[in-house]
C-alpha positions in Angstrom: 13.5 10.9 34.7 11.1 11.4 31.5 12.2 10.5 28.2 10.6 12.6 25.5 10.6 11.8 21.9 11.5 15.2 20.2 10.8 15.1 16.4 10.6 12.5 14.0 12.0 12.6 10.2 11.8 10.1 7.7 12.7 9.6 3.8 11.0 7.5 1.4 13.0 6.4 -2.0 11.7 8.2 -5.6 10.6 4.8 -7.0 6.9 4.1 -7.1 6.5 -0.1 -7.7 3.7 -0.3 -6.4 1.2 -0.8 -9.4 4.0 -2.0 -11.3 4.3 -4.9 -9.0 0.1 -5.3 -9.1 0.7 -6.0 -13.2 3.6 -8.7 -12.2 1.8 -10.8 -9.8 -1.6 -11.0 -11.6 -0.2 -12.9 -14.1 2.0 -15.5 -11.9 -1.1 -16.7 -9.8 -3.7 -19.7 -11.7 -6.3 -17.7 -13.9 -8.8 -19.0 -11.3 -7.3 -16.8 -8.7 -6.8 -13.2 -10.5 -10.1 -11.8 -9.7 -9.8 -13.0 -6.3 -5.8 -11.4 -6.2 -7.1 -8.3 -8.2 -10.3 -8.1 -5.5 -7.8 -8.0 -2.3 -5.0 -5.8 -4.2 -7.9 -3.0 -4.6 -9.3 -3.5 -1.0 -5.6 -3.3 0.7 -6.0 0.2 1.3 -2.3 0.6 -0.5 -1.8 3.1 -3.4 2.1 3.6 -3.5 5.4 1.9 -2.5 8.7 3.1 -3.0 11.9 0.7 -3.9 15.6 2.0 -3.5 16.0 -0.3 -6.7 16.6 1.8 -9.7 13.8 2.3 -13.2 14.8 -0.5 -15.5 16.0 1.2 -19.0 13.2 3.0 -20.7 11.8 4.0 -17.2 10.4 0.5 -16.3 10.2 -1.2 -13.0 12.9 -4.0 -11.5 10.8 -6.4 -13.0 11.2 -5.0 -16.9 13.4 -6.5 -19.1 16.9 -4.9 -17.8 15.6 -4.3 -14.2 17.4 -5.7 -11.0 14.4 -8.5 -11.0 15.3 -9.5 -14.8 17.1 -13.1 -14.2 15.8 -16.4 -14.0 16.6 -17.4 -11.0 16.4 -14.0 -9.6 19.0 -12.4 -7.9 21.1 -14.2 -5.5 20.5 -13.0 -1.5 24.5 -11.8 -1.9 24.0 -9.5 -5.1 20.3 -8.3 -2.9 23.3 -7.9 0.6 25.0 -5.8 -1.9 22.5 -3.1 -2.7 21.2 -3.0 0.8 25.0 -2.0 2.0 24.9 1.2 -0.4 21.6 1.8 -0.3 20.4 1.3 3.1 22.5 4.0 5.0 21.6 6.2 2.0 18.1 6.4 2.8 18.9 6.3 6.6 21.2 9.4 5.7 18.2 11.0 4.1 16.1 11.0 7.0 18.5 12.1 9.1 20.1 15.0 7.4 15.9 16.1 7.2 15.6 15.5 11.1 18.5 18.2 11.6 16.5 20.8 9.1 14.3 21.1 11.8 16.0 19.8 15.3 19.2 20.1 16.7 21.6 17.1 16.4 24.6 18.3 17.9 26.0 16.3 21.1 24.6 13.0 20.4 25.6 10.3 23.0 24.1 7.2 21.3 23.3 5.8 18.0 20.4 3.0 17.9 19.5 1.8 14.6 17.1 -1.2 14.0 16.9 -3.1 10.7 15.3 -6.6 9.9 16.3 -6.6 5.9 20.1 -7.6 5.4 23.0 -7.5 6.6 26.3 -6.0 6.6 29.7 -6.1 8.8 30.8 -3.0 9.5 27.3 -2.5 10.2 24.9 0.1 8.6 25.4 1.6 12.5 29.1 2.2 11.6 28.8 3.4 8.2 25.6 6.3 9.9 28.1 6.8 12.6 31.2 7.2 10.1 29.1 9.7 7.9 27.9 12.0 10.4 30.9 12.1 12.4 29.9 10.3 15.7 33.1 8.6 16.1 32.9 8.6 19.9 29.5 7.1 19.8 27.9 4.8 22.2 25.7 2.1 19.4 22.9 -0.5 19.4 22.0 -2.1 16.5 18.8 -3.8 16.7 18.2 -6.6 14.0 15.5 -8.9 12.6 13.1 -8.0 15.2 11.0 -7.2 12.3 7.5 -4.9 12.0 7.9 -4.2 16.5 11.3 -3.3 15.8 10.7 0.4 16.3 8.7 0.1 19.7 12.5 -2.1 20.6 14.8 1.2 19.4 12.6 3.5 21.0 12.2 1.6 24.5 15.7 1.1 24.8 16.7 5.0 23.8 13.7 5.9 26.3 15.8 3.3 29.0 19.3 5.0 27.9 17.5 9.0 28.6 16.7 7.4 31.9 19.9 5.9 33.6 22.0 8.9 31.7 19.5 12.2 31.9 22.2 13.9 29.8 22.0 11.5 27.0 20.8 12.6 23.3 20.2 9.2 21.7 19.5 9.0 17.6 17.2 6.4 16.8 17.2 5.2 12.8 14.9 2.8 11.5 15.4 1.0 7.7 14.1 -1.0 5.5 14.4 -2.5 2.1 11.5 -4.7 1.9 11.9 -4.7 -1.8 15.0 -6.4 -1.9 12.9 -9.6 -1.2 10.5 -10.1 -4.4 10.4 -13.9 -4.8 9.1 -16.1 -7.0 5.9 -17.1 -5.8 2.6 -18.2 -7.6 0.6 -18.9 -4.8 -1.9 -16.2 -3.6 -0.9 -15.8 -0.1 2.7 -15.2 -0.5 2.0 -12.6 -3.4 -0.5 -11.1 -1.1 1.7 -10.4 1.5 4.5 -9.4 -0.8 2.0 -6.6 -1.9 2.1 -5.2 1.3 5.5 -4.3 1.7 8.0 -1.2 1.1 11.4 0.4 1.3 11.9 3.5 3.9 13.5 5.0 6.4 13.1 7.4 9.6 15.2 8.8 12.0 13.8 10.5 15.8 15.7 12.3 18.6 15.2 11.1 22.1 16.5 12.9 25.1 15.3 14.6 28.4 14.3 17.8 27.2 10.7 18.6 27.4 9.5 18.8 24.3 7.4 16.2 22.1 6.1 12.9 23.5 7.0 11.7 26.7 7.7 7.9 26.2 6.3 5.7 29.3 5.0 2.6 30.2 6.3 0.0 27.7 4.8 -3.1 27.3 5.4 -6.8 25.5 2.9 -9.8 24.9 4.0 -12.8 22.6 0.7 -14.2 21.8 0.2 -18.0 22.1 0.5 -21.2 19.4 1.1 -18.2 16.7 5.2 -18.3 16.0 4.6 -19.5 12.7 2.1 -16.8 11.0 4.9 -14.0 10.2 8.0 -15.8 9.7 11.4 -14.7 7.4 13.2 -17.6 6.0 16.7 -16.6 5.0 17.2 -18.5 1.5 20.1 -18.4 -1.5 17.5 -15.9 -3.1 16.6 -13.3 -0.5 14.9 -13.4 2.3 11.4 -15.6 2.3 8.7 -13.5 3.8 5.3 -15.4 5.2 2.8 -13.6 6.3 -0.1 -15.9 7.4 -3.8 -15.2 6.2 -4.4 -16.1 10.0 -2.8 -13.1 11.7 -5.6 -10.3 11.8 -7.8 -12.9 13.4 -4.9 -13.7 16.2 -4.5 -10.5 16.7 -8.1 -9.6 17.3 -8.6 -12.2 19.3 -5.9 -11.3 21.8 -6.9 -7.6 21.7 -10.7 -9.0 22.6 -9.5 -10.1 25.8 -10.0 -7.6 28.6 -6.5 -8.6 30.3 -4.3 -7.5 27.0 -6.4 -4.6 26.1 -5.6 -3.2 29.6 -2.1 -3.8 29.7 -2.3 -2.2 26.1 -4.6 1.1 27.1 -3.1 1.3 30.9 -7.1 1.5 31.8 -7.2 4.9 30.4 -8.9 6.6 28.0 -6.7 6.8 24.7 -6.9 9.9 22.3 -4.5 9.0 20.1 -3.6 5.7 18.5 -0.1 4.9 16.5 -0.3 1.6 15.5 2.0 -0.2 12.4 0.6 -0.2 9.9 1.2 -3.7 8.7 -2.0 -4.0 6.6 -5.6 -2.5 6.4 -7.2 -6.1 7.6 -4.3 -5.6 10.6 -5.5 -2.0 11.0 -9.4 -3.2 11.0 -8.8 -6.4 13.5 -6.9 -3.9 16.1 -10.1 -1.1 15.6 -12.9 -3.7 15.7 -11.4 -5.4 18.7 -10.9 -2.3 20.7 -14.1 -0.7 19.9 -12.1 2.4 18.2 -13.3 5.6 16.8 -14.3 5.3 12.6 -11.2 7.9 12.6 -8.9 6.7 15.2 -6.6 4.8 13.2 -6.6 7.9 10.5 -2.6 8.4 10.2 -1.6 4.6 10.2 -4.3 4.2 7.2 -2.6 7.2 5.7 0.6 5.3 6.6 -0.3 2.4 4.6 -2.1 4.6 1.5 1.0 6.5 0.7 3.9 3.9 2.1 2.5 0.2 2.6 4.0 -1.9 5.3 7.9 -0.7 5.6 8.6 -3.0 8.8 10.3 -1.4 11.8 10.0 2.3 9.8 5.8 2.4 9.2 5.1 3.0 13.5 8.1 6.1 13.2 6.2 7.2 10.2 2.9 7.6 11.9 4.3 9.2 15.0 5.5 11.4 12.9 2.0 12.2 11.6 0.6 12.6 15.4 3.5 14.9 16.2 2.1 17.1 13.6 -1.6 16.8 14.8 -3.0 17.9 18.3 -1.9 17.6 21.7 -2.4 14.0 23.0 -3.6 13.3 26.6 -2.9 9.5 26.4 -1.4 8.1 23.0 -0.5 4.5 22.6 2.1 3.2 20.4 1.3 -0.8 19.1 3.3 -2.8 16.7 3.5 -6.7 15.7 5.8 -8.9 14.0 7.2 -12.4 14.2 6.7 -14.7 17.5 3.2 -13.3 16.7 4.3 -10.0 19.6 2.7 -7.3 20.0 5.0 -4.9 21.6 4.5 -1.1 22.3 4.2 2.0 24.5 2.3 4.7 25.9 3.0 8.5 24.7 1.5 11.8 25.7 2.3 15.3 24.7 5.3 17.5 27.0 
C-alpha cells in the first residue's frame, strides 16, 4: 500500500531579524574576528529570518532596548517555554489553516507533529488537536530529533498510510529557533546561531494518489561525530553547537560509494530535497555526490529566504518541488544530532 504525500503548507512569522541579528553579533566577537564573522555572514547564502518574537518599541528588533533579548542575563529558558507555548501552535495553526485553502482536511485519523525547540505539557499536539477539533485523534509527537525530524514525522505517517490504507495522517512541523539567542562571543557559536529561524509547515499524507509517493526510507548515524550538532538544555535557553567540522563529515560519508547508494537506491535522481541546514552543508552534500550546478536550487532558495528552521526547512523545500515538475526519482536527505543523516525516496503519483 503506497503512501503519497498530498500538499504541503507552511507559515513563516512577519519578523525579519535576520540583519538585525548580523549588527548584534559583530560587535560581541574580538575586533580581530569581525572581518572574518562579516566575511562568512555574507557568504552564508542567508538573506532573511523570521522570529515569532515581537519588534521592540520604536519597531526595533528583540535585541533593542525593550526587546524580549533586553536583560542581562537574558531571558530565563522558563520565560523562552512561555512564548513557545503561545506561539508555537500559533504558527503551526497558520500553516495548517493554509494547507486546507487548498486540500481537503476533513476525516483526519492521525495527528504527528515534531518539534525539537521547547516544551510544553499538554503538548503543542493537544493544543493543534484541541483547536481544529480532532478530539478523537490518534497523536505522535516527535521531539528533539532536531534538523532529521521531518524525514521521522513523515516515515512514520508514510508507516501509519500503510498498516491502515484508510488513514489521513496530518503531519506539523515547528520551530522557534529564535527563542535560543545566547550569549556567545566566540565565532563559532555566533556562526551557527546565524543560521537559524522560526517556522512552521504542515503536509497531508494518505493513500490517495496524488503528490509524492513516499518509499524507501533510510537511516545512517555516521561514526565518532555525536558531538558536532549537539543542544544543551541550560537555565537560559537551549545551547545550540553546531561544529565547524560537520560539512566535512558529512562529505566524507556521502564520498563513500556504500552510503551514496543506500542514499540514491542506485538510481538516477532528478530531484533533490535536502535541509537546508547551511550553504557549506548544501555544497559538501553537491560536491560529494557529483550534483547538477542547479540541483540543490529550492533548498538554496530555502536557506535565502528562511535560513535553517530545523525539522520545518526539508517540508519547506518539498513544498517548492511539489510546485515544480514531475519527478521520476526524488530523494529526501536531512541531518542533525548523532551526526544522522536520515531520509527517503519520493517520486511523483
Amino acid at each position: 500500500m503506497p503512501a503519497y504525500l498530498n500538499a504541503v503548507a507552511t507559515a513563516v512569522p512577519a519578523h525579519d531579524i535576520h540583519h538585525a541579528f548580523l549588527a548584534w553579533a559583530e560587535h560581541r566577537v574580538a575586533p580581530r574576528e569581525a572581518a572574518v564573522f562579516a566575511r562568512m555572514a555574507r557568504r552564508s547564502g542567508i538573506a532573511h529570518r523570521w522570529s515569532v518574537l515581537p519588534p521592540a518599541p520604536g519597531g526595533g528588533s528583540p535585541v533593542a532596548p525593550g526587546g524580549f533579548y533586553d536583560s542581562d542575563p537574558l531571558p530565563g529558558t522558563a520565560d523562552r517555554m512561555q512564548v513557545y507555548a503561545r506561539e508555537a501552535p500559533a504558527l503551526a495553526l497558520r500553516a495548517i489553516r493554509t494547507l486546507s485553502a487548498g486540500c481537503d482536511l476533513g476525516g483526519v485519523t492521525h495527528l504527528v507533529v515534531a518539534s525539537c525547540t521547547g516544551f510544553v505539557a499538554p503538548g503543542i499536539d493537544q493544543m493543534i488537536a484541541a483547536e481544529l477539533g480532532l478530539g478523537e485523534v490518534e497523536r505522535l509527537l516527535i521531539g528533539f530529533m532536531g534538523c532529521y525530524a521531518a524525514v521521522a514525522a513523515l516515515r512514520s505517517a508514510r508507516h501509519i498510510v500503510r498498516s491502515e490504507p484508510q488513514a489521513r495522517v496530518l503531519v506539523v512541523t515547528v520551530e522557534l529557533s529564535t527563542l535560543h539567542l545566547q550569549p556567545a562571543t566566540e565565532i563559532e557559536p555566533l556562526l551557527a546561531m546565524l543560521q537559524f529561524g522560526d517556522g512552521a509547515a504542515a503536509a497531508l499524507v494518505t493513500g490517495d494518489r496524488h503528490g509524492f509517493a513516499i518509499d524507501a526510507p533510510f537511516a545512517a548515524t555516521l561514526p565518532d561525530s555525536a558531538d558536532l550538532i549537539r543542544w544543551d538544555v541550560t537555565d537560559r535557553g537551549f545551547a545550540m553547537h553546531l561544529s565547524g567540522a560537520v560539512p566535512g563529515r558529512i562529505g566524507a560519508a556521502l564520498a563513500d560509494p556504500a552510503l551514496a547508494a543506500r542514499v540514491t537506491g542506485g538510481r538516477d535522481v532528478d530531484a533533490w530535497a535536502v535541509h537546508a541546514g547551511g550553504r557549506s552543508i548544501l555544497d559538501a552534500v553537491a560536491g560529494a555526490l557529483s550534483l547538477d550546478p542547479h540541483a540543490l536550487d529550492a533548498s538554496r532558495g530555502v536557506l535565502a529566504d528562511n535560513g535553517n528552521m530545523s525539522s520545518a526547512t526539508l517540508m519547506f523545500v518539498l513544498a517548492r518541488l511539489l510546485a515544480g515538475p514531475r519527478v521520476a526519482h526524488g530523494v529526501a536527505l536531512a541531518f542533525g544530532p548523532g551526526l544522522a543523516a536520515e531520509g527517503f525516496a519520493f517520486a511523483s503519483a
